[in-house]
N, C-alpha and C positions, 0 to 999 in steps of 0.2 A: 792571494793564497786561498781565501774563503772559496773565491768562485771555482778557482782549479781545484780544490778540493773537493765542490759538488760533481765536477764534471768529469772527475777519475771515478769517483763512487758512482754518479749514473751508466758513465762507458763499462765498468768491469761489471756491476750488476746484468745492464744487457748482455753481456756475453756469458756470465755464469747463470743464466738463467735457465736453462736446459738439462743440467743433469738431474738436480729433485725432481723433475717432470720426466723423467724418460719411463717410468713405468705407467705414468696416467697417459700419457702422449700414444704411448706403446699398446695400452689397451682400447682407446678411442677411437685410433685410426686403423686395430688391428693389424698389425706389424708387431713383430720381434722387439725386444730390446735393445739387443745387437743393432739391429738394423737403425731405429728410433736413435739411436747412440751416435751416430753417422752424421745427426743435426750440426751436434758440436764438430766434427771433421770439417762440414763444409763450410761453420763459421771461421774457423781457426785456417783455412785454406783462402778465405776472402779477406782474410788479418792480414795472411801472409803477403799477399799478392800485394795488398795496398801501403804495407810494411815496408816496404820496398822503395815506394815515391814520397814514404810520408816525409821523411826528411828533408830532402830538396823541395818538398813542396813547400813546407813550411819554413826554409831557411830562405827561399824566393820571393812569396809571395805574401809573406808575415802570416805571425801566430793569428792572428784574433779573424780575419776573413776565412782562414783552413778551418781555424776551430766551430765558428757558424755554419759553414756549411755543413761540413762531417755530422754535428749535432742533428741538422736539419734532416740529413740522409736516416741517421740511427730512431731519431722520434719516428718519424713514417715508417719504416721496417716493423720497429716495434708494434704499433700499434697496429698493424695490419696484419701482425702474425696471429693476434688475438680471432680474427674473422679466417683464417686459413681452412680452407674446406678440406684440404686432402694433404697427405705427405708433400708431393711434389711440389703443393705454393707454398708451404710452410719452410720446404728446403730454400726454394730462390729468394724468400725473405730473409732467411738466414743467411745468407751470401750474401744479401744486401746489405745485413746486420752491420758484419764482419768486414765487407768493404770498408765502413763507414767510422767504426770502434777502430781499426786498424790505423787509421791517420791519427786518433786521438790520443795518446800516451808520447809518441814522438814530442808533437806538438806542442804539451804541456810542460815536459824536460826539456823542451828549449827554451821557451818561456822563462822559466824558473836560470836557465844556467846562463840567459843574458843579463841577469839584474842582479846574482847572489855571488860573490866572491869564493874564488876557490875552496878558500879555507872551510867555510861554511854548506860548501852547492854538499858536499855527501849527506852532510845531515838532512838537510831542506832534500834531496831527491830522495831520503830513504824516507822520508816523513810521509811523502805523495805517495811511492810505495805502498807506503803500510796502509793508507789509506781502503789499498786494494782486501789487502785481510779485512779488514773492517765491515767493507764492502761485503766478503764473502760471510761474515760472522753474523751479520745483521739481513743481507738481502738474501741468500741462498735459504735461510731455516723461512723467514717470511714466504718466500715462493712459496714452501712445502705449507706452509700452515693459509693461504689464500686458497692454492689448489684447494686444499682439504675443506675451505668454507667454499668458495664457488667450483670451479673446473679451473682446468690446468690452461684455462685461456684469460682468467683474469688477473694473473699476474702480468701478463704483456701488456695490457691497460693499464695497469698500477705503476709498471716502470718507465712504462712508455708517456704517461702524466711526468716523472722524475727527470726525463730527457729533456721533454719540453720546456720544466722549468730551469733546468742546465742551459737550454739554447736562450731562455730571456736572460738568465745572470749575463751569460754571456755577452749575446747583445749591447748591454745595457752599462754594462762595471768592468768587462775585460780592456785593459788600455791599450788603447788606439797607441802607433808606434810613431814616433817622429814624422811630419811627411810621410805619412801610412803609403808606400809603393812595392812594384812591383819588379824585385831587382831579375838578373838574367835568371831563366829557369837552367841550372848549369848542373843538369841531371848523373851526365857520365865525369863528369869532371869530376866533381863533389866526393864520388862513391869509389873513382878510381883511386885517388889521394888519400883515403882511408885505408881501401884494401892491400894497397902497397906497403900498410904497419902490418908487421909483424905479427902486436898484440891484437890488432882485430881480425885474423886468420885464426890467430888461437881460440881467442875466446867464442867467434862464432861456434866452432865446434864445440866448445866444453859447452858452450849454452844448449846449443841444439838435443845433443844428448841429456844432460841433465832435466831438461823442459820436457822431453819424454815420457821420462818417467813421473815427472810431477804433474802434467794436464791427463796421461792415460789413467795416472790412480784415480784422481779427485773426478774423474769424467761420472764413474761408474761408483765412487762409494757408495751414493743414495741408495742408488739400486741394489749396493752388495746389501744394505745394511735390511733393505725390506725386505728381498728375497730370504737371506741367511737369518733373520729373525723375524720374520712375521709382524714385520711395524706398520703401522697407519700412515699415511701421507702427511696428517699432521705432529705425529709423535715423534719423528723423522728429525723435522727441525731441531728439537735439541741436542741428538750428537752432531748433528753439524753444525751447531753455535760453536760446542765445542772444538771439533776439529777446526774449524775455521780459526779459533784463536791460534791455532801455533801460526797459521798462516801471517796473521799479524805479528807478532813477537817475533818470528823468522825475518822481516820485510823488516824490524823497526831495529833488532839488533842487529844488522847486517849495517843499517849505517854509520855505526860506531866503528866498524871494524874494515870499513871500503878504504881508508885512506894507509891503514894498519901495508908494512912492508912484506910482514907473512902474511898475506890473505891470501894468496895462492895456496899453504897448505890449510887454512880454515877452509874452504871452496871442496877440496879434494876430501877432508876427512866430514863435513858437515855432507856431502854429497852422497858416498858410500853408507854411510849411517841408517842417510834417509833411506835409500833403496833396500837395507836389509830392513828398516823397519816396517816398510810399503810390505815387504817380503811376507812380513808375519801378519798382518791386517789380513793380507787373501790369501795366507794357507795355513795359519795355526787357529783350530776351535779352543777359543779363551775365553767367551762369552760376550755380550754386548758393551759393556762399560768396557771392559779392557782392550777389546777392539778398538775402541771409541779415543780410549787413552794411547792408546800404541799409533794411528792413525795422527792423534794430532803431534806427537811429537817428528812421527813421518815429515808431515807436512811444514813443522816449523823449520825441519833441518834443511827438505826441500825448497824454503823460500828464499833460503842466505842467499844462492848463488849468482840469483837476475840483480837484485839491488843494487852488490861489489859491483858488477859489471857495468851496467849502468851507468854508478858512478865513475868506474874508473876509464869509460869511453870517452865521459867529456873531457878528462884530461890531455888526450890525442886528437878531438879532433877539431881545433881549431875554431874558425869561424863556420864550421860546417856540423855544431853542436847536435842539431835535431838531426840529422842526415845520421849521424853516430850512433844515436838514440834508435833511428828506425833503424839499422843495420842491426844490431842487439835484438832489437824489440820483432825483426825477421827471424830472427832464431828463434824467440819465443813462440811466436806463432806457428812458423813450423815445427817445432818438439809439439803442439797443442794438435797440428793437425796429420802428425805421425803419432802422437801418443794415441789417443781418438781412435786413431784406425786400426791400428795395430791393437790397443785392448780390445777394440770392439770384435776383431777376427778370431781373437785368442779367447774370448768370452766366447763365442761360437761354436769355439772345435774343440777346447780343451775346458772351459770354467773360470771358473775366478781366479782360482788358484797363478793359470796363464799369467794373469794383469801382474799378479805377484812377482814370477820369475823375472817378468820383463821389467819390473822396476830394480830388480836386481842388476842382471847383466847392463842394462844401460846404464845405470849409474858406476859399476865400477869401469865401464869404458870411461865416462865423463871423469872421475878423480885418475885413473890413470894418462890421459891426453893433459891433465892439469898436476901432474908431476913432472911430466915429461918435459914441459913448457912454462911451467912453472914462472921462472925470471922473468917473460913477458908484463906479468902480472905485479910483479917487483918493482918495476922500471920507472924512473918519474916519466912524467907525459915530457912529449918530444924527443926523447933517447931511443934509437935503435927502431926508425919508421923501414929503414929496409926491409 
């Protein structure tokens, strides 16, 4: 658990590593913010893509070989993005990034949901989860406070050292599986067998939309918070310790409540909440601490909804746990790489305000599709796969 524990906080650190930086990014390579914002699109777009196999990858060819390599793929991205001379290598590192983190979160929930008893795997997944707040509470304000002592290229050195020593734990302590082999790669099979449940039709959508609005807020807060109040790169860092804890608290109280029969309508109302609360972060002038506070409560109500899911995936899907996990963990990454875009266009033509709206309307799409469907969410695992 030690060792998955470093390798979720290096994977989600690499990936959250880009929005504190998007206004030093944005001024170095001269480019837009907007545009500089696009980083995280094309990471969150290389998530998705690889979201997709991670599952069968790793329900095929075992955890601990996926997990080495992916590691290996993320240290080298990282640290070469630190040397990135122009937008454009900076971008195909980024993709690299995100190919590479994209396999990793699968991976690790299957892991975990071969070895922990039902009764237990909610707590134990929401715990890896939270892990991810942590990650954002501690690695996101450090970015902004390295920037502020070097440039905005030696935070990719600093976490890209973090990966590295992820890929030794790894190596060295992750347990080798029985006759460590190489069962069939049963790519379409695995994914077709899931889709034909009901609840994984459902909740891909409720994910999809709800992850929307939570990767397009957090994409651009940094940058709301320096432009709308004239903050330093290193000063920075503290409302988003802040902020970052509801992300935690959201991720860890979520697993108390994933095995819960109404968590369908906790999913629907913690959802809505967040997006009017998003609402008010980019269009009500409250002043910085209260932004700061309104924001993190955003964000905790924001994190309930991946954890439930999460956990409630492994309960359908068999022996094709991980494959469950990247199905889910597809939708997150597309809501990160539809959120991404779509704030960043809306930041363009209209201002912040935009990002606001749009955390709005998406979320109450996301609790209305999870009223609607509700009972999926209710069902033990195995009931009602048509």
């Amino acid at each position: 658990m030690a060792v998955l524990a470093l390798t979720v906080f290096a994977t989600i650190s690499a990936i959250l590593i880009v929005p504190p930086l998007l206004v030093e990014i944005a001024t170095d390579l001269e480019i837009s913010v907007a545009v500089a914002g696009q980083l995280a699109t094309a990471t969150f777009a290389a998530w998705a893509v690889t979201g997709v196999s991670a599952g069968p990858l790793s329900d095929s060819f075992g955890r601990r070989p996926v997990a080495i390599v992916c590691l290996a793929v993320l240290s080298i991205s990282m640290l070469a993005c630190a040397v990135a001379p122009n937008l454009e290598t900076l971008m195909t590192l980024r993709v690299l990034t995100g190919l590479g983190g994209g396999v990793v979160p699968p991976n690790i929930v299957g892991s975990v949901a071969d070895v922990i008893s039902p009764a237990r795997r909610a707590r134990a997944v929401g715990a890896l989860l939270g892990i991810q707040g942590i990650a954002a509470a501690i690695s996101v304000p450090l970015v902004a406070v390295l920037a502020d002592v070097g440039s905005w290229r030696l935070p990719f050195i600093v976490y890209g050292a973090v990966l590295v020593a992820g890929l030794v734990a790894n190596w060295l302590w992750l347990p080798k599986e029985r006759g460590e082999r190489v069962r069939n790669f049963a790519y379409l099979s695995r994914y077709r067998s899931l889709v034909s449940m009901r609840f994984f039709r459902v909740a891909v959508a409720v994910n999809l939309t709800q992850r929307i609005a939570f990767w397009g807020s957090i994409s651009y807060f940094a940058a709301y918070l320096i432009n709308t109040f004239d903050l330093s790169l290193g000063f920075v860092a503290l409302p988003l310790v802040i902020a970052a804890l509801g992300q935690t608290v959201g991720n860890y109280g979520a697993s108390f409540m994933a095995s819960l029969r109404y968590r369908a309508a906790i999913i629907a109302a913690a959802t809505v909440a967040g997006g009017a609360f998003g609402l008010a972060v980019f269009s009500v002038d409250m002043g910085l601490w209260a932004t700061v506070a309104v924001a993190t409560v955003s964000t905790g109500l924001l994190s309930m909804t991946f954890p439930i899911l999460i956990a409630a995936s492994t309960e359908y899907s068999g022996e094709s746990k991980a494959t469950g996990v990247g199905l889910m963990g597809f939708s997150n990454q597309a809501g990160g790489m539809l959120g991404a875009a779509i704030a960043g266009a809306l930041l363009a033509s209209v201002g912040y305000v935009g990002i606001g709206y749009m955390c709005l309307t998406v979320t109450i799409i996301s609790a209305l599709l999870t009223g609607l469907f509700g009972r999926q969410f209710a069902e033990s695992a195995g009931q009602n796969r048509s």
